[in-house]
N, C-alpha and C positions, 0 to 999 in steps of 0.2 A: 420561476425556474422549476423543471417537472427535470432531475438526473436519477434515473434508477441503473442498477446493478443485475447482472448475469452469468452464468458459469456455462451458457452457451448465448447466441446470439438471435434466438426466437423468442426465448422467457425474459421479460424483465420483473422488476421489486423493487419493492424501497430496502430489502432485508436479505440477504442472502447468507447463508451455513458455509465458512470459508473453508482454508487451508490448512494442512498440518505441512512441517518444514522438519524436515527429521535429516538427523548427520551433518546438520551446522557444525565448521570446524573453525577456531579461530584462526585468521591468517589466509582460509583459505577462499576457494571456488564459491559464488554464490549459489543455492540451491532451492527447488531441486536444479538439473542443469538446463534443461527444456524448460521451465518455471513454469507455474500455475497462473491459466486463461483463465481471465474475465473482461465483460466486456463492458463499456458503460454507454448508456443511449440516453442524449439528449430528446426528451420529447416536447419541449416547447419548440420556438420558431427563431429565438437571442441567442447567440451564440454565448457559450457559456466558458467561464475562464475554470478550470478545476482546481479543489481545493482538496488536502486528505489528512484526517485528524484523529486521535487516540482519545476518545472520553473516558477511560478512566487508565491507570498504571496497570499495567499484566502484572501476572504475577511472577514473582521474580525470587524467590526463594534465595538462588545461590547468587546473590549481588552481582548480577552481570551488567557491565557499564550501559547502561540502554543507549547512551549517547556513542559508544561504538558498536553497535546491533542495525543493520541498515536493512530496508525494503527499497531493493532495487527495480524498478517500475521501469518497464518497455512499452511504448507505443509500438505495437505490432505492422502498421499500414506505412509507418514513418518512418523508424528507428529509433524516433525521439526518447531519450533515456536519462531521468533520475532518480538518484538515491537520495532516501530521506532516514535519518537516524530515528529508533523509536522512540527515544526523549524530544527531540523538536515532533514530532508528530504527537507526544502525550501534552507537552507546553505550548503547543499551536493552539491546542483544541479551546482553550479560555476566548481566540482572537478569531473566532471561524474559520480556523484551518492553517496550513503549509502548502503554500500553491506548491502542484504539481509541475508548472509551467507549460502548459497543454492546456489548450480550447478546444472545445468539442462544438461544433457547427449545428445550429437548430437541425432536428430529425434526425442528427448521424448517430450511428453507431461504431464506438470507438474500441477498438481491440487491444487489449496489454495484457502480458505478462509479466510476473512479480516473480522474483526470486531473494532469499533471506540471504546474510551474508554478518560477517563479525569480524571487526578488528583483531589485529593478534594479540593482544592487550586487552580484551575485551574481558577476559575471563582465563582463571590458572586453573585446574583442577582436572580430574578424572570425567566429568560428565555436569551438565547443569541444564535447565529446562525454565525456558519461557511460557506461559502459558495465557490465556485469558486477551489475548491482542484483540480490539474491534476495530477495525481500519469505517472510516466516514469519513467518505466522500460528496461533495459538495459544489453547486457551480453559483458562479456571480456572474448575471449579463456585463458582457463588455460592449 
């Protein structure tokens, strides 16, 4: 399996410099409201199932439930749309990941956008900040 990553659709990597998600409200909209493009391109010829995982805990200073903290993930071509909470994406990562539920087709290139989002309950206070997230992404021939 050869899945790299991209923040436009000419460059791939195995490594890409992500997203900042700023004005997370709890309760509310996920963000930003457009969400931040990237793309993922299979380059082998297996159709590959997607996988996406947190290797180690962000940092999380002001104790925000991470299991109410979700990356809402858009298949742009499709619609196809999951949220994945950052606690199952940091506790996946031991099992090779938390399917996306999305295959990317040997050579394609796969369009999504991600937006943050938080339970209302996620967190009480004046202000609180996540930081340190590494999203790995992953594919298994099907």
């Amino acid at each position: 399996a050869d899945l790299r990553i991209g923040t436009t659709n000419t460059s791939f990597s195995n490594t890409r410099v992500g997203f900042d998600f700023a004005g997370v409200v709890p309760g509310g909209a996920g963000v930003p409201s457009s969400g931040n493009v990237f793309y993922l391109k299979n380059f082998g010829a297996t159709t590959l199932s997607i996988k996406v995982s947190i290797a180690t805990a962000p940092s999380n200073l002001n104790n925000i439930d991470l299991g109410k903290v979700f990356m809402n993930f858009t298949r742009v071509d499709t619609g196809y749309t999951q949220s994945l909470s950052i606690k199952s994406m940091v506790d996946g990562y031991a099992s090779g990941g938390v399917s996306l539920g999305d295959t990317i087709t040997g050579g394609t290139i796969a369009q999504y956008s991600v937006k943050v989002s938080m339970s209302a309950d996620a967190f009480i206070g004046a202000s609180a900040n996540i930081s340190g997230i590494d999203l790995q992404f992953s594919g298994t021939g099907v």
